[in-house]
ZADONU-965657 format. One line per field, with one value per residue: x, y, z of N, C-alpha, C in turn; residue number from 1; residue in one letter. Coordinates in Angstrom, 2 decimals. Example, Ala and Ser with C-alpha at 12.3 -4.5 7.8 and 13.67 -1.06 7.14 Angstrom:
! ZADONU-965657
neast 13.19 / 12.85
nnorth -5.69 / -2.25
nup 7.80 / 7.08
caeast 12.30 / 13.67
canorth -4.50 / -1.06
caup 7.80 / 7.14
ceast 13.20 / 12.90
cnorth -3.30 / 0.03
cup 7.80 / 7.87
torlum 1 / 2
vodren A / S
//
This chain:
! ZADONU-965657
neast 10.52 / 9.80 / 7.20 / 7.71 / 9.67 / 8.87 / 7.24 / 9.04 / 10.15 / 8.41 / 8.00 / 10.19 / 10.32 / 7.90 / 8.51 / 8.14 / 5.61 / 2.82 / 2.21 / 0.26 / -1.32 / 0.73 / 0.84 / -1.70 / -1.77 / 0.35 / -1.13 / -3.01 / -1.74 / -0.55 / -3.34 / -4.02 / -1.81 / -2.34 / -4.35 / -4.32 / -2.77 / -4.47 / -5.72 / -4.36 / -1.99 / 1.40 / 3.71 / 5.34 / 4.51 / 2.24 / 2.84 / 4.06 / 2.22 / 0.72 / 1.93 / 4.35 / 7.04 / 7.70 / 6.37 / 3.79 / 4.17 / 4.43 / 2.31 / 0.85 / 1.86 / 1.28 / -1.74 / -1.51 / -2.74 / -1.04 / -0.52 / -1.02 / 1.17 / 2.58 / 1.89 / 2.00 / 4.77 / 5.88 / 5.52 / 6.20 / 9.33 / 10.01 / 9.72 / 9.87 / 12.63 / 12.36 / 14.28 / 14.54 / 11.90 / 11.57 / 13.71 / 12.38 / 9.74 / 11.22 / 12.79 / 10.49 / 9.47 / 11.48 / 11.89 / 9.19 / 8.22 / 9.70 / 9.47 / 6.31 / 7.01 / 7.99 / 6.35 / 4.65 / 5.90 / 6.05 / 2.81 / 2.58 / 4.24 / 2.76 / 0.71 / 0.73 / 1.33 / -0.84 / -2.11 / -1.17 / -1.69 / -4.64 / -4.59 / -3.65 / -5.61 / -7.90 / -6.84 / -6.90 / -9.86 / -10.85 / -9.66 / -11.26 / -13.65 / -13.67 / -12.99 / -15.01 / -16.11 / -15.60 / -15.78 / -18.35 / -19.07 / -17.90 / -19.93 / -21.86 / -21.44 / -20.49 / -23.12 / -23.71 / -21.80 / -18.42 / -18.11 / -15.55 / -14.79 / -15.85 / -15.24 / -12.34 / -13.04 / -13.91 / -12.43 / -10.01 / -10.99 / -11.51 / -8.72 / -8.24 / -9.93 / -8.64 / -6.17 / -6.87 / -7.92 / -5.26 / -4.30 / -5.73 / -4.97 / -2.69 / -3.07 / -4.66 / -2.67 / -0.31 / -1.65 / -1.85 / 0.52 / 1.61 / -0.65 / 1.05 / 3.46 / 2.63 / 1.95 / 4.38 / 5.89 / 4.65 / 4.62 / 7.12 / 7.73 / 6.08 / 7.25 / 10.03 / 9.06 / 8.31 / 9.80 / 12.21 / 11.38 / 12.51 / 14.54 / 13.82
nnorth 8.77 / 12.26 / 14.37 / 17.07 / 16.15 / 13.98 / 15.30 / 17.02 / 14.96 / 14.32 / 16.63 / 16.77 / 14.33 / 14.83 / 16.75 / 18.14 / 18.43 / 20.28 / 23.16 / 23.84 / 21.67 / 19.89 / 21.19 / 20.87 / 18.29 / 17.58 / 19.34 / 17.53 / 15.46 / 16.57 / 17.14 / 14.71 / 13.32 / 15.08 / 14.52 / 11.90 / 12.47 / 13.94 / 11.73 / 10.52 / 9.56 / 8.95 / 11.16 / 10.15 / 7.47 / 8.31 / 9.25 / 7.00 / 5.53 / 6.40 / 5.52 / 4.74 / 7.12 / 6.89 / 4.95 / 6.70 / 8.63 / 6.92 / 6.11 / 9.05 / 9.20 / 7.74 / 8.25 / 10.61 / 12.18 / 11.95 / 13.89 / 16.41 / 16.46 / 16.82 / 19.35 / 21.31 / 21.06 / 21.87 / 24.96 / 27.09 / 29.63 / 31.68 / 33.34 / 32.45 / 33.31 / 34.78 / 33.54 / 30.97 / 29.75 / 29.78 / 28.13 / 25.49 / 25.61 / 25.39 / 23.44 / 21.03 / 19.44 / 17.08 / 17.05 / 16.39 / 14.11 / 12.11 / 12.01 / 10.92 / 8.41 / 7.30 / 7.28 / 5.76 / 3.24 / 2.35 / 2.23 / 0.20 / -1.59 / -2.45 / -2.90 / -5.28 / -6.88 / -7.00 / -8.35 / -10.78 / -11.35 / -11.83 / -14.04 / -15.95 / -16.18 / -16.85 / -19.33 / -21.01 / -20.68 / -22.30 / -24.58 / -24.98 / -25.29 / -27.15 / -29.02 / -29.28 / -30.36 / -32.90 / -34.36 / -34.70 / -35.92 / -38.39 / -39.20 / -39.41 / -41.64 / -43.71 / -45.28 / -46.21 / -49.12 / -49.78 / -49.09 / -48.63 / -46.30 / -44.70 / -44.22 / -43.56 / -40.95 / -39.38 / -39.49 / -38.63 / -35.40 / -34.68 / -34.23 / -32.22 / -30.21 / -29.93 / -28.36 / -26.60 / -25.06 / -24.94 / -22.97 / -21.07 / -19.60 / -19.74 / -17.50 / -15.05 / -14.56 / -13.76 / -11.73 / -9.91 / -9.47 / -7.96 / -5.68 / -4.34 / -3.96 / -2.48 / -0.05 / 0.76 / 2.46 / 5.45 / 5.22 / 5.71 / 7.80 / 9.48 / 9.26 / 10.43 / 13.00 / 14.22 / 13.38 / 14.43 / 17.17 / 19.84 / 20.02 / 19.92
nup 28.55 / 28.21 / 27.78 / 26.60 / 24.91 / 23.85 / 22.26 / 20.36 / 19.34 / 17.58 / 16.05 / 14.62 / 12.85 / 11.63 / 10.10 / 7.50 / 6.66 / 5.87 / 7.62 / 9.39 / 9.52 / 11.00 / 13.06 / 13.76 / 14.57 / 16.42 / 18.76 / 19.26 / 20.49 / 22.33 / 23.98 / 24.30 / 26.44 / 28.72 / 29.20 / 29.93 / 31.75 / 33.51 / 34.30 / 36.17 / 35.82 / 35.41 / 33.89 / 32.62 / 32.00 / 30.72 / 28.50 / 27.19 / 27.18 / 24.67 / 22.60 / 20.53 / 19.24 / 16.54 / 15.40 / 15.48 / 13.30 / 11.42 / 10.73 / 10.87 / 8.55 / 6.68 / 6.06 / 5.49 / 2.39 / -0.65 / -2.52 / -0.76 / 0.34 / -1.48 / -3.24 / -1.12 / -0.81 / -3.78 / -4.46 / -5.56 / -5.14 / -5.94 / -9.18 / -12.06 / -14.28 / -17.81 / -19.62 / -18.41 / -18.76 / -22.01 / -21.97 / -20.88 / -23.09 / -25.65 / -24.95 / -24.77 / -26.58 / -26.14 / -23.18 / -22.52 / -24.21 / -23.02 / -20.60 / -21.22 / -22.27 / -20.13 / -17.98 / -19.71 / -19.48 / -17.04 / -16.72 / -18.30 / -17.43 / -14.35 / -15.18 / -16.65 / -14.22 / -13.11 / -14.96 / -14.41 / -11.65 / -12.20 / -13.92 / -12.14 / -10.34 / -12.50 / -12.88 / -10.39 / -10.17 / -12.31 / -11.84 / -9.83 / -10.26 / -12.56 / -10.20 / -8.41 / -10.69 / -11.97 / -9.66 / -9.33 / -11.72 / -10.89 / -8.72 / -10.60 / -11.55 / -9.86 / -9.39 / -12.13 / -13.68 / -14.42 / -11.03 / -10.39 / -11.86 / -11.15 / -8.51 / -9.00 / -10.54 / -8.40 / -6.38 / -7.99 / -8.36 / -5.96 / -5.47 / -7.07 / -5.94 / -3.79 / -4.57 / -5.74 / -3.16 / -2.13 / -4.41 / -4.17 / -1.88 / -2.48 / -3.96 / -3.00 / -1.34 / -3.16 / -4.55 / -2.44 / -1.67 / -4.43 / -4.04 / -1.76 / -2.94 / -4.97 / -3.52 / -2.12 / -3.73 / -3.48 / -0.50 / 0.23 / -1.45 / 0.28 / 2.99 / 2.48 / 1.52 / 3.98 / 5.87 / 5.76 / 5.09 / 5.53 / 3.39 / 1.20
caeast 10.48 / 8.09 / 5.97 / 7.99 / 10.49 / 7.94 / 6.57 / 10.11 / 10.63 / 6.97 / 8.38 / 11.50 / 9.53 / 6.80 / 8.61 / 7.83 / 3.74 / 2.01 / 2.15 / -1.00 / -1.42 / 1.65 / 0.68 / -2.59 / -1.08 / 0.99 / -1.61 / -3.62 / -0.81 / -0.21 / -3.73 / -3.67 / -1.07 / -2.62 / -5.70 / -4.02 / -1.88 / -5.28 / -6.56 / -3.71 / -1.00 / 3.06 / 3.97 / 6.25 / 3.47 / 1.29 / 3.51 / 3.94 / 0.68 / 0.38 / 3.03 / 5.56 / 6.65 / 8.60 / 4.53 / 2.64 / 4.83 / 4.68 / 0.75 / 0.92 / 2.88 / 0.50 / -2.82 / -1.87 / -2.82 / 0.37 / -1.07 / -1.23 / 2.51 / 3.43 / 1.23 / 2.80 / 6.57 / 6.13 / 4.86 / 7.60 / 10.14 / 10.41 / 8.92 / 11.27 / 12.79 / 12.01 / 14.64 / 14.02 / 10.81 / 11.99 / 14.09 / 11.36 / 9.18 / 11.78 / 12.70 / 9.39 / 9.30 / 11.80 / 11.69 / 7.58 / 8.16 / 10.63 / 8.28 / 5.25 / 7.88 / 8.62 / 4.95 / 3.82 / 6.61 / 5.39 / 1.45 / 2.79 / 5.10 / 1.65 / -0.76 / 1.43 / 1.68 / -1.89 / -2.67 / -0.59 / -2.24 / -5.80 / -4.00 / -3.83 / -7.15 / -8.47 / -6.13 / -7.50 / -11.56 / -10.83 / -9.35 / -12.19 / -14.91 / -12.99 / -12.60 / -16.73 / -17.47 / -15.07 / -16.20 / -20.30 / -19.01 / -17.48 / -20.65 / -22.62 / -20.38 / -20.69 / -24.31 / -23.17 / -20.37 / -17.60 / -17.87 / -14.21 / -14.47 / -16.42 / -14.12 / -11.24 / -12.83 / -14.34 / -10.32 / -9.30 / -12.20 / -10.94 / -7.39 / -8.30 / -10.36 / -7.23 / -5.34 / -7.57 / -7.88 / -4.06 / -4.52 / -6.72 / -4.11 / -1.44 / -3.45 / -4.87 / -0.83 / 0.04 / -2.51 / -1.49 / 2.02 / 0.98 / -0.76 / 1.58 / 3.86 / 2.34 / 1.75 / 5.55 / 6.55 / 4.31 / 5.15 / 8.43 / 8.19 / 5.82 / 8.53 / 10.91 / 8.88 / 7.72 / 11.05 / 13.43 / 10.56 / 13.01 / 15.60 / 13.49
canorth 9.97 / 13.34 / 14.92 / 18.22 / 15.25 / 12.70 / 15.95 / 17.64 / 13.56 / 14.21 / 17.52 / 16.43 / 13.24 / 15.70 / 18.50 / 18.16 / 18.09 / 21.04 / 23.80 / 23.79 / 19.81 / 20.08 / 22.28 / 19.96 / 17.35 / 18.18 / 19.95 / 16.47 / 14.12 / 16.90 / 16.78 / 12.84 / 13.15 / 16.10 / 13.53 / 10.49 / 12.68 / 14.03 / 10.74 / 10.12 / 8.76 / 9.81 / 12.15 / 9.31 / 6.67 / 8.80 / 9.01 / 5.61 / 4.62 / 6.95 / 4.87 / 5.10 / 8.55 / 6.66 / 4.08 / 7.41 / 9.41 / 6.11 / 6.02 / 9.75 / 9.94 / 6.42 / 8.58 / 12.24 / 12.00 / 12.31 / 15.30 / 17.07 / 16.91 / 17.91 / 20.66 / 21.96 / 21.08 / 22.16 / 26.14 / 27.74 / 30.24 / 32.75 / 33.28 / 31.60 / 34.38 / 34.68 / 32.38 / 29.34 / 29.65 / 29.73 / 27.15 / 24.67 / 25.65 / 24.92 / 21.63 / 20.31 / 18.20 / 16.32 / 16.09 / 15.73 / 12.41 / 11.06 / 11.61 / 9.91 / 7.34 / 6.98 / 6.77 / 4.64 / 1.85 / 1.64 / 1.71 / -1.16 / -3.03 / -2.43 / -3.65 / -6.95 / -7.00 / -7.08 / -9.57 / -12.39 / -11.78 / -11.99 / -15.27 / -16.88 / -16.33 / -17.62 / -20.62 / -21.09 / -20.84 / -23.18 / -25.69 / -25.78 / -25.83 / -28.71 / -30.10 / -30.02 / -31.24 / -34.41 / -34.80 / -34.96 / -37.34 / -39.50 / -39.45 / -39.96 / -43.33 / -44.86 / -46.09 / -47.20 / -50.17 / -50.18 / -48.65 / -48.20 / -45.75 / -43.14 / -43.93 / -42.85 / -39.90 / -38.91 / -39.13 / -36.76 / -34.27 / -33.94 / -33.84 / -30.53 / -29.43 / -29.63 / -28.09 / -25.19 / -24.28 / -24.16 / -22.26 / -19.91 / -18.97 / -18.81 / -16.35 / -14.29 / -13.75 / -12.31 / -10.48 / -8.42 / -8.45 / -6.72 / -4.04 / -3.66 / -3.21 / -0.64 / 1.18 / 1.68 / 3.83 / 6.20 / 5.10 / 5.94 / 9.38 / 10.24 / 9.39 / 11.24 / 14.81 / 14.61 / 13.28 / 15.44 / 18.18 / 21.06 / 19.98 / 19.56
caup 27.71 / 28.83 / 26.86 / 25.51 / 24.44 / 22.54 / 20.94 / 20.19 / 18.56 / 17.02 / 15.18 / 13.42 / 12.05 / 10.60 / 9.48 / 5.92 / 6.52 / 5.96 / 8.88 / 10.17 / 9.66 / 11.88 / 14.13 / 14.45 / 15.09 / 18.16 / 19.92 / 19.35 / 20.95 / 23.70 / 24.50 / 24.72 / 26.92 / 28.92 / 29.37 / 30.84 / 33.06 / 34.57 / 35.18 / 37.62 / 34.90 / 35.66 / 32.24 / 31.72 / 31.80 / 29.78 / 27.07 / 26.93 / 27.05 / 23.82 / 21.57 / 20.26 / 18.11 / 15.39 / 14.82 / 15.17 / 12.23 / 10.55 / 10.86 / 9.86 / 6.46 / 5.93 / 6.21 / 4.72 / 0.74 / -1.54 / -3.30 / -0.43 / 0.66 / -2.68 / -3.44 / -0.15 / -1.53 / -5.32 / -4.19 / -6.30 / -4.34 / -6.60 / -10.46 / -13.29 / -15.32 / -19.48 / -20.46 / -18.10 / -19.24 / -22.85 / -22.21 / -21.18 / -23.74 / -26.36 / -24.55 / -24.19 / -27.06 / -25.77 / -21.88 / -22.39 / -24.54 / -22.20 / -19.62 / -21.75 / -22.58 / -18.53 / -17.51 / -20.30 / -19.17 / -15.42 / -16.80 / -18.50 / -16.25 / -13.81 / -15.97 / -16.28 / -12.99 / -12.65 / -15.76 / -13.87 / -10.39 / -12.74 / -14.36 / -11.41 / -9.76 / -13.86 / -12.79 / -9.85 / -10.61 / -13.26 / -11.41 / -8.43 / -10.91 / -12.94 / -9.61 / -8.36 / -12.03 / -12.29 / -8.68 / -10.16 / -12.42 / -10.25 / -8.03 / -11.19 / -12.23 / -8.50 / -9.31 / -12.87 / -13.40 / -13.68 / -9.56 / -10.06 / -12.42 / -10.15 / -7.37 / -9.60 / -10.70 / -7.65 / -6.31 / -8.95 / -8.42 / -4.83 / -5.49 / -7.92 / -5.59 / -2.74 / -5.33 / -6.02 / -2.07 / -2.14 / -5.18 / -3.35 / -0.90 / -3.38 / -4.97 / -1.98 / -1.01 / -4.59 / -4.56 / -1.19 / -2.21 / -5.16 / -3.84 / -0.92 / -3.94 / -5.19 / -2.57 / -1.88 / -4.41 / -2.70 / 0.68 / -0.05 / -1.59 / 1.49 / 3.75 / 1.88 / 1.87 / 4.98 / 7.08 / 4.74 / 4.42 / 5.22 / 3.02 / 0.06
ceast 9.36 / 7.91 / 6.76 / 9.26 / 9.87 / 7.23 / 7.98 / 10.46 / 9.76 / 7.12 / 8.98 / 10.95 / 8.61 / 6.98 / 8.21 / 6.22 / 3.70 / 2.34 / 1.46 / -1.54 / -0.54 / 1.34 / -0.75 / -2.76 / -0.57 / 0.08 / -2.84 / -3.33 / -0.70 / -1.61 / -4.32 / -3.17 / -1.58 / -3.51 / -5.20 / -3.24 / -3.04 / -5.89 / -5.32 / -2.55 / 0.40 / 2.92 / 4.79 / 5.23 / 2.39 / 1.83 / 4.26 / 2.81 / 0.19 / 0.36 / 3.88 / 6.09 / 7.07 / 7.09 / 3.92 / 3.17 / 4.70 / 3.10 / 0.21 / 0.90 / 1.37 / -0.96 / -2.80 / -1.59 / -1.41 / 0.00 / -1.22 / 0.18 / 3.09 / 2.67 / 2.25 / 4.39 / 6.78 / 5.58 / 5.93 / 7.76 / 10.02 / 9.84 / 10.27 / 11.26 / 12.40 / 12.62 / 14.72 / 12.68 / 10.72 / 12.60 / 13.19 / 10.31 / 9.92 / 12.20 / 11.72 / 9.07 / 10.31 / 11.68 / 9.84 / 7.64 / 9.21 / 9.75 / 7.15 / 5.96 / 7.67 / 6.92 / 4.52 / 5.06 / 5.97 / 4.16 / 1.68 / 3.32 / 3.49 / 0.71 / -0.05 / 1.29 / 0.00 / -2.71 / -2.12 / -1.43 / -4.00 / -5.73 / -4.36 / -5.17 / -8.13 / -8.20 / -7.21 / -9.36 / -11.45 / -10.75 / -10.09 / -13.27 / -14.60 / -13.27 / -14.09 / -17.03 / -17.04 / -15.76 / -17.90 / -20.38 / -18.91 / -18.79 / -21.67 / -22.44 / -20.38 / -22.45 / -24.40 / -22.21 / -20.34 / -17.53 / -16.52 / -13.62 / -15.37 / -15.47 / -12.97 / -11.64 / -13.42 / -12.96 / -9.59 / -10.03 / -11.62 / -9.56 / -7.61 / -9.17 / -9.27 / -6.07 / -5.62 / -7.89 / -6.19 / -3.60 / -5.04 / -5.62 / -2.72 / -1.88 / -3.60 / -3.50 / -0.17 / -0.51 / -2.46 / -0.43 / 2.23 / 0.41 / 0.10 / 2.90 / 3.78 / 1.91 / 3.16 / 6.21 / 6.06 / 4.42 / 6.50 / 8.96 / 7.42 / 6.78 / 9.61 / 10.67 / 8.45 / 8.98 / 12.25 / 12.59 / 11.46 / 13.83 / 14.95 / 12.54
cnorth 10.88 / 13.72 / 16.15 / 17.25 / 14.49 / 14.56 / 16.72 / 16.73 / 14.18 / 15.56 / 17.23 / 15.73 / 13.99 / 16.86 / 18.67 / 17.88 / 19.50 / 21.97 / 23.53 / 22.11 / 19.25 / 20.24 / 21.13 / 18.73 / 16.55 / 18.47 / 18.42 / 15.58 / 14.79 / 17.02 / 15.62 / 12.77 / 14.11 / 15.19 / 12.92 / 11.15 / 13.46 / 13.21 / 10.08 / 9.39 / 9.89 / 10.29 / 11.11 / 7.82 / 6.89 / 9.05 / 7.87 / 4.82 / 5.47 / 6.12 / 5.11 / 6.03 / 7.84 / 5.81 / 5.71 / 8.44 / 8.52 / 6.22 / 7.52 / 9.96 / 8.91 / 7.35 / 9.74 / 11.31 / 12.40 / 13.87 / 16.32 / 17.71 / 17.36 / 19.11 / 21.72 / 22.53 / 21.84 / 23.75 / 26.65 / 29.18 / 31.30 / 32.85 / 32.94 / 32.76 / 33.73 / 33.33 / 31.07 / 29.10 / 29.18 / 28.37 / 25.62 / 24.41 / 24.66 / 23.79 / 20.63 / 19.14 / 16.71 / 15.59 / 15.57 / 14.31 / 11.70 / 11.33 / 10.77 / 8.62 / 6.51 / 6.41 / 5.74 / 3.67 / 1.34 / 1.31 / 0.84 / -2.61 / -3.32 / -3.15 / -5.13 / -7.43 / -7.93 / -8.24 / -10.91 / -12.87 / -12.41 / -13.50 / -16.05 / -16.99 / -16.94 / -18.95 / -21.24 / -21.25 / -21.77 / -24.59 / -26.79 / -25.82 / -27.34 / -29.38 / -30.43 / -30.64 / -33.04 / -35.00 / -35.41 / -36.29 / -38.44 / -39.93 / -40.43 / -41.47 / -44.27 / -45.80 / -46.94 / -48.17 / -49.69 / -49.45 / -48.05 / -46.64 / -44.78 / -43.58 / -42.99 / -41.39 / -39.13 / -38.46 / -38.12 / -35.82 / -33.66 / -33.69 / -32.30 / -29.92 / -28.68 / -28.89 / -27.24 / -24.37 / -24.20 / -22.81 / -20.57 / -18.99 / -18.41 / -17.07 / -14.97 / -13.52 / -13.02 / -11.39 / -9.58 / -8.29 / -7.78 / -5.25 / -3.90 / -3.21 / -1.99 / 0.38 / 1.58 / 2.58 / 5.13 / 6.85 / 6.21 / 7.74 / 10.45 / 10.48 / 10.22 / 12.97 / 15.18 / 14.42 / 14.51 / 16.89 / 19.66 / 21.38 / 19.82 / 20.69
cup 28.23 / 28.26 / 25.77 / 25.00 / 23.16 / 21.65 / 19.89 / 19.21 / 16.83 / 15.71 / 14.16 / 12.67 / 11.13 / 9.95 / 7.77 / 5.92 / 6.49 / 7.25 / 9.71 / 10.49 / 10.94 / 13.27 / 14.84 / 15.38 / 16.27 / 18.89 / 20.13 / 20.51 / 22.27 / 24.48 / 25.37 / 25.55 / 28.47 / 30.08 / 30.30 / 32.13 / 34.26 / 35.12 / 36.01 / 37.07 / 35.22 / 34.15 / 31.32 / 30.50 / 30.71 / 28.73 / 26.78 / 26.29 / 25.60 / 22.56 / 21.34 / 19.15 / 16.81 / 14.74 / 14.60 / 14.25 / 11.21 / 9.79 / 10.03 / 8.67 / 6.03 / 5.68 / 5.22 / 3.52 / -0.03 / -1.88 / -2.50 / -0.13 / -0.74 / -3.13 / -2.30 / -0.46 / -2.64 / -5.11 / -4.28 / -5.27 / -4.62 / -8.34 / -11.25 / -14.05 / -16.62 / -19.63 / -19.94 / -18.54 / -20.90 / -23.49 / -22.07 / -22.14 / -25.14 / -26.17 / -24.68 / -25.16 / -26.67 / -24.16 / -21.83 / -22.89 / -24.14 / -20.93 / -19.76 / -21.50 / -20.60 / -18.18 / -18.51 / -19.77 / -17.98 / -15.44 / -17.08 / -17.64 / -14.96 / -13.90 / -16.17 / -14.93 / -12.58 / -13.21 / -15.22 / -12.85 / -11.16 / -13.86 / -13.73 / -10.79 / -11.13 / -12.96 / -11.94 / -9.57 / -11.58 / -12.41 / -10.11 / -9.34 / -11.46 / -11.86 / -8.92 / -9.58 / -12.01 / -10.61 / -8.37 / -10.78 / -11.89 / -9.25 / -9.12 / -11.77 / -11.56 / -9.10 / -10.83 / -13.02 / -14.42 / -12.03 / -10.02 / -10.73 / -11.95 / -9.18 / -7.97 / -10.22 / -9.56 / -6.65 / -7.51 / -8.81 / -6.93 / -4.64 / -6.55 / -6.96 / -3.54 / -3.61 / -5.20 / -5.04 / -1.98 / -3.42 / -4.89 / -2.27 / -1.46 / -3.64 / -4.30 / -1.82 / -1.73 / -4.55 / -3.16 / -1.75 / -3.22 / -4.88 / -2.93 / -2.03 / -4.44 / -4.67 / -1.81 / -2.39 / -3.67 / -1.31 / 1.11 / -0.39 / -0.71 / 2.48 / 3.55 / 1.99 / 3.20 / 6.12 / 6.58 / 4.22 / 4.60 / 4.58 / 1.33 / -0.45
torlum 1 / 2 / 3 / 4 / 5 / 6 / 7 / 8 / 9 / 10 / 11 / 12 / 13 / 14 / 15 / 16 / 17 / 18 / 19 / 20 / 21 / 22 / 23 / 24 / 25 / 26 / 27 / 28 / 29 / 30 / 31 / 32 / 33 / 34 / 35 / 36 / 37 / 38 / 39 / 40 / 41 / 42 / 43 / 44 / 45 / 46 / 47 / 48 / 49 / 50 / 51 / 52 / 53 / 54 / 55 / 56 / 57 / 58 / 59 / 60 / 61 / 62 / 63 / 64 / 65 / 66 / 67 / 68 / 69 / 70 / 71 / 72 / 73 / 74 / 75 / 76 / 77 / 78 / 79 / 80 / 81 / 82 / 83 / 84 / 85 / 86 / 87 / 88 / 89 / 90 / 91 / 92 / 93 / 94 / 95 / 96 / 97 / 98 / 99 / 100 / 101 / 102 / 103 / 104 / 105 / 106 / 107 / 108 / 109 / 110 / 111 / 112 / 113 / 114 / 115 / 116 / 117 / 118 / 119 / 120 / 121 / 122 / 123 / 124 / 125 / 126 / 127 / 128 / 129 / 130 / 131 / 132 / 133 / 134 / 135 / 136 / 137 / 138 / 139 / 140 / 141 / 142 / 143 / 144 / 145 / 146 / 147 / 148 / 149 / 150 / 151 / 152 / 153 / 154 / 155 / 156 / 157 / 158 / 159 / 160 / 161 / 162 / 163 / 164 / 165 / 166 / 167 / 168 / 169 / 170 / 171 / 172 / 173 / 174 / 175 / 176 / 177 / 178 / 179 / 180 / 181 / 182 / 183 / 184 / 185 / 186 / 187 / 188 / 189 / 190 / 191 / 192 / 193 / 194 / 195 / 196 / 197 / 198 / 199 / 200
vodren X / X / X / X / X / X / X / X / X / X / X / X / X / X / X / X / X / X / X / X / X / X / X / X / X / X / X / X / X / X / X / X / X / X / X / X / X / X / X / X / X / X / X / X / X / X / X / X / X / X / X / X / X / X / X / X / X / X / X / X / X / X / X / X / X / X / X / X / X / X / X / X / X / X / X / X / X / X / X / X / X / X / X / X / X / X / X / X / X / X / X / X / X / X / X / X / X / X / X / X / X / X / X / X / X / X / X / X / X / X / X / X / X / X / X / X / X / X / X / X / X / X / X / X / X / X / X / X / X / X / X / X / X / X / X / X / X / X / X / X / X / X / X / X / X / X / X / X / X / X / X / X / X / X / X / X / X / X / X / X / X / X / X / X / X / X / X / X / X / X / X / X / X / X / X / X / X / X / X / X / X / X / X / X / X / X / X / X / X / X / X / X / X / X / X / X / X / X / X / X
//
């Protein structure tokens, strides 16, 4: 691929950013490219050695702030005559508390979301403290008789405490797939204004 190609790619992918963000953009990647081909790199090579346009659009959308691509998008066309105006006004008690309605369900479903992952990490701290204490005990029981009865709890202290490092990893893993959760809704409606930005 040469250069007025990977940037020609580098357009379509970003058309929904900002102009000037745009515009920055490009003249970024074509000086990158600009670079390697003065240190003695083929145009092909040097836009290779860049990446690949479909990672660096991906890397893009991932970096610009939401708020910015919609501020950009939502910059009304034209002024709403009287009676759309009218008409929202007079609507508003209803689409506003189906909007409350809408946002308070996802703060909720969210906040669940969040009391399970904060469940398990409880679980978890519980179960490695439990498992140093019965493991104390069991140390403290070896120098009294019955012996057998610190062995046995000194064997359960480390079976909770092999529990509680798998515990640990459970937990760690929810807890990314959680936020990578919630960071797709966003994902998602970046991708959307920014690949579809002239259609939207």
């Amino acid at each position: 691929m040469n250069k007025k190609e990977f940037l020609t790619q580098l357009r379509q992918g970003l058309a929904g950013l900002p102009q000037a963000e745009l515009e920055e953009r490009l003249l970024f990647y074509s000086e990158m490219i600009e670079d390697r081909i003065e240190e003695g790199c083929s145009e092909e090579d040097a836009v290779a050695a860049v990446g690949s346009a479909e990672e660096i659009i991906a890397q893009i959308v991932a970096e610009i702030p939401l708020a910015t691509l919609v501020k950009e998008k939502i910059k009304p066309k034209k002024r709403m005559s009287g009676w759309v105006i009218a008409l929202l006004v007079l609507g508003s008690p209803l689409w506003l508390s189906l909007l409350l309605a809408a946002v308070s369900v996802v703060f909720a479903v969210y906040i669940s979301l969040w009391s399970v992952i904060l469940s398990l990490w409880a679980s978890f701290a519980a179960v490695a403290v439990s498992g140093l204490g019965i493991l104390a005990g069991g140390i403290y029981f070896i120098g009294i008789n019955p012996i057998i009865t610190g062995l046995i709890l000194i064997g359960a202290g480390l079976a909770c405490i092999g529990v509680s490092i798998l515990l640990f990893f459970g937990c760690k893993l929810a807890t990314k797939g959680l936020i990578w959760l919630t960071k797709l809704p966003i994902r998602i409606i970046k991708n959307a204004i920014v690949r579809k930005g002239k259609a939207v």
